[in-house]
C-alpha positions in Angstrom: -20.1 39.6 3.5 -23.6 38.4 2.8 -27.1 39.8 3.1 -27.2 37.0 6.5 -24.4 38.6 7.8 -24.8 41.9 7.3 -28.1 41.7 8.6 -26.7 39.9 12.0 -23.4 42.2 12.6 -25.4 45.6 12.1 -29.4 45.2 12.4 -29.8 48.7 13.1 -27.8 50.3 10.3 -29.1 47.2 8.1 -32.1 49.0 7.0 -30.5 51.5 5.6 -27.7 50.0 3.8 -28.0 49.0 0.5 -28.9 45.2 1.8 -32.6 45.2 1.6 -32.5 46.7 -1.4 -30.4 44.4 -3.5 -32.8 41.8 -1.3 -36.2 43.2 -2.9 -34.2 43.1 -6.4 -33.7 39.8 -5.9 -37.1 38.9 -5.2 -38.3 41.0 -7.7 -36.5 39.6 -10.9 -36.7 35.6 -9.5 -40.2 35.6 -11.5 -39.3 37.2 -14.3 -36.8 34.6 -14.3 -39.1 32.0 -13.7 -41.7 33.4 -16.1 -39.2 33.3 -19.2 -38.1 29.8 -18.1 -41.5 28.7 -18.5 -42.6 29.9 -21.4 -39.2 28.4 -23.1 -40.2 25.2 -21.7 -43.7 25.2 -22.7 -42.7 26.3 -26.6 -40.2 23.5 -26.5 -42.9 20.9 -25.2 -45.4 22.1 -27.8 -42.6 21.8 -30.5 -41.4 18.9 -29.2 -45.2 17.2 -29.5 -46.1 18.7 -32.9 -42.8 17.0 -34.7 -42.6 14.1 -32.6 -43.2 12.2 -35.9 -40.0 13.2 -37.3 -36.4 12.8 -35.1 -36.0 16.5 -34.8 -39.1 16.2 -32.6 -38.0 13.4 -30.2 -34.3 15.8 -30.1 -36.2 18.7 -28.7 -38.1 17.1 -26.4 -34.8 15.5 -24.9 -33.6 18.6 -24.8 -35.9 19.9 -22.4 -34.1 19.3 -18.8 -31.5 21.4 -20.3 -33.2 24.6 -19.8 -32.2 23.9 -16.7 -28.7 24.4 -16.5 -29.1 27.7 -18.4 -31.7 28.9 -15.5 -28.7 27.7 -13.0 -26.4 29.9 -14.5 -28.4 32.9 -14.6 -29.1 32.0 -10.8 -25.6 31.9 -10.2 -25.1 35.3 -11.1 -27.9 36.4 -9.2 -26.6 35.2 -6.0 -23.5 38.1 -6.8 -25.9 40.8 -5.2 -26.7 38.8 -2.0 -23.5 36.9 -1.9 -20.4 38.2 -3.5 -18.6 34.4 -2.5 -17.7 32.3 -5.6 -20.1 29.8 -7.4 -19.1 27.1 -9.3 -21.0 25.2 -11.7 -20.9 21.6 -10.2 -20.8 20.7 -14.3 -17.7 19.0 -15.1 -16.5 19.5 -18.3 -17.2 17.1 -21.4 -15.3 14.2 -22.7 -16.2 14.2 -26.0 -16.9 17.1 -29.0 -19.6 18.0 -30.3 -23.2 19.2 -29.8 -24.2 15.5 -29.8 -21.8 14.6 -27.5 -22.6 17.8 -25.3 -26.4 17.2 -24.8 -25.4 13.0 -23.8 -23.0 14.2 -21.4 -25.0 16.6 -19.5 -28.1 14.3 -19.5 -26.0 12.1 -17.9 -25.0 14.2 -15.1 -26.7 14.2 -11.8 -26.3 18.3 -11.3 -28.1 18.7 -15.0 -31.5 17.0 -12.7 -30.5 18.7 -9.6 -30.5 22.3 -11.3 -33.9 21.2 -13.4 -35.2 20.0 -9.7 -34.8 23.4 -8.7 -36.5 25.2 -11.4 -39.2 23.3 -10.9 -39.1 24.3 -7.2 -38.1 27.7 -8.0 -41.2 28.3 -10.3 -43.6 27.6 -7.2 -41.4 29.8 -4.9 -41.9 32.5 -7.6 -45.2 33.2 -6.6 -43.8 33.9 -2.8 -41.5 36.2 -4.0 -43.5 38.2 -5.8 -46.6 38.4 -2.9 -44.9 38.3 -0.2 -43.2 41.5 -1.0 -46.3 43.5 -2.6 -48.4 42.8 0.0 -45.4 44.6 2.2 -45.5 47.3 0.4 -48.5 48.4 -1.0 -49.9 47.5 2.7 -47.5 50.2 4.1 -47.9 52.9 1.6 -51.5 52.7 2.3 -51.4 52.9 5.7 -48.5 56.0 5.7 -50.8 57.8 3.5 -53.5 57.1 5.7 -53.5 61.3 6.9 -53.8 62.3 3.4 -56.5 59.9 2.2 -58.3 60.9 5.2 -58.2 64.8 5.0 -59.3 64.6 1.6 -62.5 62.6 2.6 -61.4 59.1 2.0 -61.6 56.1 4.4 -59.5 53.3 5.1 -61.9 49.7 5.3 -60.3 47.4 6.3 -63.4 44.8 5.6 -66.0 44.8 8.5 -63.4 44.6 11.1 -62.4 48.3 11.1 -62.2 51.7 9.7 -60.1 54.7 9.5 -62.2 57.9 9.2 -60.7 60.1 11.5 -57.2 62.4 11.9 -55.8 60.6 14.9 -57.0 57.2 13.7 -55.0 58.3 10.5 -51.4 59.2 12.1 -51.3 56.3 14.1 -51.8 54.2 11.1 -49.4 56.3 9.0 -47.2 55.1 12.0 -47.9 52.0 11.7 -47.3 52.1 8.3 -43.7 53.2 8.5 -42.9 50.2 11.2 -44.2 47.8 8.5 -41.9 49.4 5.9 -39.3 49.0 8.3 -39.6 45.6 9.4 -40.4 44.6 5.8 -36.6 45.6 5.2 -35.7 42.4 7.3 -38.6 40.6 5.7 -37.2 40.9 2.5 -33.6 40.3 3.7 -34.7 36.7 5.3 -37.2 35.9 2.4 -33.9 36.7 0.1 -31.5 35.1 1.7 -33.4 32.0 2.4 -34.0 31.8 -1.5 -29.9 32.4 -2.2 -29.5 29.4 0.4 -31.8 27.3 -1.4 -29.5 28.3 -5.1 -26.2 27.7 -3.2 -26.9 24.5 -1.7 -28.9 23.1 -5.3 -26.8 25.0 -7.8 -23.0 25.2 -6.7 -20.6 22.8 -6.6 -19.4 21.8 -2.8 -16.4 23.6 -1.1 -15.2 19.9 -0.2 -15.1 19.4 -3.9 -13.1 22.3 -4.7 -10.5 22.0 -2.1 -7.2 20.1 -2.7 -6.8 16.6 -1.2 -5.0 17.1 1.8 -2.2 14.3 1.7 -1.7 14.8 -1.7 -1.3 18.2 -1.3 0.6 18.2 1.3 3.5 15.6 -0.4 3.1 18.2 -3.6 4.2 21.2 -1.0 7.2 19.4 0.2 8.3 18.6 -3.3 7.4 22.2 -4.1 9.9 23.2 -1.0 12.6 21.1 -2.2 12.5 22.2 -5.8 12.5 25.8 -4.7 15.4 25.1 -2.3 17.6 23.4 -5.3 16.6 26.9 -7.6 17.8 29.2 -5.5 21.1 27.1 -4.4 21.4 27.2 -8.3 21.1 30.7 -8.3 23.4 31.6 -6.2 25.7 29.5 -7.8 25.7 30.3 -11.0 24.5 33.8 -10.9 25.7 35.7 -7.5 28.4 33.8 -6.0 30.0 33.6 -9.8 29.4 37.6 -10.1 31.4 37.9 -6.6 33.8 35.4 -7.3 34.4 37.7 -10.7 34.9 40.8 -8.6 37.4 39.8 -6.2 39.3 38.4 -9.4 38.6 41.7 -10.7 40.2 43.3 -7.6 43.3 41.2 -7.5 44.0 42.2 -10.5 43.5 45.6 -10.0 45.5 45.8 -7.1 48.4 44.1 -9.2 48.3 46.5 -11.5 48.7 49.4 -9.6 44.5 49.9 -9.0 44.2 51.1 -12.6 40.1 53.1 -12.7 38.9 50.4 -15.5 39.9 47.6 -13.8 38.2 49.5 -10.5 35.4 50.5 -12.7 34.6 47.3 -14.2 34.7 45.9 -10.6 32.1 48.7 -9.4 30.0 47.5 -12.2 30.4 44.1 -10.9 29.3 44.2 -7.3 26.1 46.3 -8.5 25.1 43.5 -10.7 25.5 40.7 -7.7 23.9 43.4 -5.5 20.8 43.6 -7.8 20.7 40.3 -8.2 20.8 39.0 -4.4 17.7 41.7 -4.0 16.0 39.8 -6.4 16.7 36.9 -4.7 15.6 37.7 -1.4 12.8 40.0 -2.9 11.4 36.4 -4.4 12.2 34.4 -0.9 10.7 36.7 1.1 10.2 40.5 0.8 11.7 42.9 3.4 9.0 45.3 2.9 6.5 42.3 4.5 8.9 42.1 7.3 8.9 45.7 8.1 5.8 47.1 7.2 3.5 44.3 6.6 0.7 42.7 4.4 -0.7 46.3 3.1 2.6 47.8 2.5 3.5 44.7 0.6 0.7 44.7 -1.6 0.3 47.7 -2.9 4.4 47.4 -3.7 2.8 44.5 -5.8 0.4 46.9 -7.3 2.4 49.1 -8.1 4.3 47.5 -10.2 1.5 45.5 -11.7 1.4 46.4 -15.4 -2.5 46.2 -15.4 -4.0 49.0 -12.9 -4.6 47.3 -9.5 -6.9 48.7 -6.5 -6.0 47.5 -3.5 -8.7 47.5 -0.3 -7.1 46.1 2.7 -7.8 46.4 6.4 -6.5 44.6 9.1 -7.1 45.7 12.6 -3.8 43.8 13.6 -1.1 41.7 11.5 -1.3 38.3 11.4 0.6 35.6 12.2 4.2 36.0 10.1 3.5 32.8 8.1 0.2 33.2 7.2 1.0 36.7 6.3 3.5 35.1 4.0 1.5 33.0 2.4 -1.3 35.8 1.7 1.1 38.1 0.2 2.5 35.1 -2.3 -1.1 34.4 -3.1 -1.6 38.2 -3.9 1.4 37.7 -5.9 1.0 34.6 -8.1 -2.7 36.3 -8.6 -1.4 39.2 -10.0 1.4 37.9 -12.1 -1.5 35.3 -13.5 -3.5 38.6 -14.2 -0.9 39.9 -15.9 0.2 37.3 -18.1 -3.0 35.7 -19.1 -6.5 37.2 -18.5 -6.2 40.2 -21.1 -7.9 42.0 -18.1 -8.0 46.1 -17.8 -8.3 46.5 -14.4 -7.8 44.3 -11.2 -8.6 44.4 -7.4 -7.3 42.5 -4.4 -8.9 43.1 -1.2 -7.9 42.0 1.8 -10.1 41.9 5.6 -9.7 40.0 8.8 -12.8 38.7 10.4 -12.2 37.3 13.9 -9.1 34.4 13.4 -9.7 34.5 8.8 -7.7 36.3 7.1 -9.8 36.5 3.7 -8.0 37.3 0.4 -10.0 38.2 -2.5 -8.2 39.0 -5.9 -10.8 40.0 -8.9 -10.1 40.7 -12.3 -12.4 41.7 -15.7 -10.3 39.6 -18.1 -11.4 36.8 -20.0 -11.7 34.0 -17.4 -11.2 30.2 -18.2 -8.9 30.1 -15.4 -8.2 26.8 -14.1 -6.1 25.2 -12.1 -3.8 23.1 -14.2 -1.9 19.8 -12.5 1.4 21.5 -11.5 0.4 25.2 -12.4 0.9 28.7 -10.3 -2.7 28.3 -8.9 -2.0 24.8 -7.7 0.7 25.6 -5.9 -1.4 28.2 -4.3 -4.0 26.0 -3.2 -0.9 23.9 -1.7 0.8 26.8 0.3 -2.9 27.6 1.4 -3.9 24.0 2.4 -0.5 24.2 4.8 -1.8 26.6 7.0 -5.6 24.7 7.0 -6.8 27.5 4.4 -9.1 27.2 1.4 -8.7 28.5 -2.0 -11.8 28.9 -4.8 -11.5 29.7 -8.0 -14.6 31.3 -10.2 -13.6 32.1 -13.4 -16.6 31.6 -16.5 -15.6 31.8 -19.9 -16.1 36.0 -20.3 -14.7 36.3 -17.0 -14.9 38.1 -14.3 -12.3 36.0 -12.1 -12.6 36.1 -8.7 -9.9 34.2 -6.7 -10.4 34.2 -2.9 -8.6 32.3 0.3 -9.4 32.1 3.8 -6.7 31.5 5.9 -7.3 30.5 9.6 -4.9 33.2 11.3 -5.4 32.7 15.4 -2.8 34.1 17.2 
């Protein structure tokens, strides 16, 4: 949920949630932002001039826009406490090596002029950010303390238009004063939010461009289908129905012999190895504890016996839909087995909600991100299994990590 809709679902208990805080934050450390921005740029332009005699000069100068793209990332984490959805770089990565190579390739990118467009743009808005809210606040403080100033002899001018001299004068104001507070909560909220638009729409790469092509997709799911089909015909082949096929030779035997208790306990032994097995079968097809308990019960079996400590938050008000359900818990799954294998992460968290007909699944992890989505990989077929059901899936993983996976899956009864 973001600061827009938190501020729309509950705008009475909105003011005091932690919302307009994290909003005032925001405001509050965008021109300390813009500020250091700045003064790197001016040191670089000064540099840049003073050596433009020599190469090295004409190199810093060119190097200039590229502040940019280190503003947009620190932007990008600062929409986290407005906006906990994913944000992409739109940067694709480079074709050659190289710091030479590096500083060509993003010149040549159009989200390298976008991102220095909006620092340009963001160093004006600075100056909003920064008023908008002192003006709020010192304004209200004043006027709650408005009772003490006054008892202690002081008066409230407020130019030549008024004064505030006198007790009564003095509580309504201090009044007054804690309305403005209070409407400044939603000030600050819209002020923020407005700003995190701005970022989202200038800095983050499109959801169109993260989601998987849909015909393409969709032929890659019904090769997926098939290939899965042929595994587990295999599997039954040579594992289970060779292991049953072994028993009843087992038993023949036996019962030729006069039922003698190795041959009977070498059959026992038999039947519980093709009884394990089939549950592994059917637990990978389709778990029975997602038939008969559903999505939260399912998940925190996963968690459980996730080597790396998982915390699991789900709430549904109702199941949904069996397939989609499905598909959520083999996302949770694949997530969690990715987590396991290769983010060298400590800790992990799915959480799970329904708003209104989305189901939203949200799986984050500390590890080391650099998590992509390889051609043919686990998180590609994800995005395929999702895409079935008219769901999307985004990745955010930066180099350090975290990595936040999360789908939304359409789930109207």
């Amino acid at each position: 949920m973001n600061v827009w809709r938190a501020m729309k679902r509950h705008p009475l208990r909105f003011v005091f949630s932690s919302w307009p805080w994290r909003s005032l934050a925001y405001l509050a450390t965008g021109p300390v932002v813009a500020l250091v921005w700045l003064t790197v740029v001016a040191a670089m332009l000064v540099v840049g001039v003073v050596l433009t005699p020599l190469v090295v000069g004409i190199g810093v100068l060119a190097c200039v826009p590229l502040t940019a793209v280190v503003l947009a990332a620190v932007e990008r984490r600062r929409l986290r406490w407005l906006d906990p959805r994913p944000a992409p770089s739109a940067h694709r990565a480079p074709d050659g090596t190289g710091l030479r190579a590096l500083v060509r390739f993003r010149l040549r990118e159009a989200a390298t002029w976008r991102e220095l467009g909006y620092a340009l743009l963001f160093t004006v808005l600075a100056a909003v950010d920064l008023l908008v809210p002192f003006v709020i606040i010192v304004g209200s403080t004043v006027a709650a303390g408005a009772p003490y100033l006054v008892a202690n002899g002081d008066r409230i001018m407020y130019g030549s238009f008024a004064t505030v001299d006198e007790p009564a004068e003095a509580w309504l104001h201090s009044l007054l004063g804690v309305a403005i507070a209070l409407a400044g909560c939603y000030v600050f909220a819209a002020l923020a939010g407005g700003r995190a638009a701005l970022a989202r729409a200038l800095l983050v790469r499109p959801a169109t461009e993260e989601l998987v092509e849909v015909r393409a997709s969709r032929a890659r799911l019904a090769d997926a289908f098939e290939a899965e089909r042929r595994r587990i015909e295999r599997d039954l082949h040579d594992g289970a129905q060779q292991r049953l096929t072994g028993l009843i030779m087992t038993l023949g035997l036996a019962r030729l012999d006069g039922a003698a208790p190795d041959l009977i306990g070498k059959a026992q032994a038999e039947a519980r190895a093709a009884l394990e097995e089939l549950r592994d079968l059917v637990r990978g097809i389709h778990p029975s504890v997602l038939t008969d308990r559903g999505l939260g019960a399912a998940v925190e079996s996963l968690a459980e016996r996730s080597p790396v400590p998982v915390d699991v938050d789900v709430e549904l008000p109702e199941r949904p839909p069996e397939p989609v359900e499905g598909a959520a818990y083999f996302v949770v799954a694949e997530a969690l087995a990715n987590v396991a294998k290769h983010s060298g992460a400590s800790s992990a968290r799915v959480r799970v909600r329904r708003d209104g007909d989305i189901l939203t699944v949200e799986v984050h992890d500390d590890g080391e991100g650099g998590a992509e989505p390889a051609k043919g990989g686990g998180l590609q077929g994800l995005a395929d299994r999702v895409s079935v059901h008219d769901g999307t899936l985004r990745l955010s993983s930066p180099p350090g990590g975290p990595t936040i996976l999360r789908v939304e899956i359409p789930c109207a009864s």
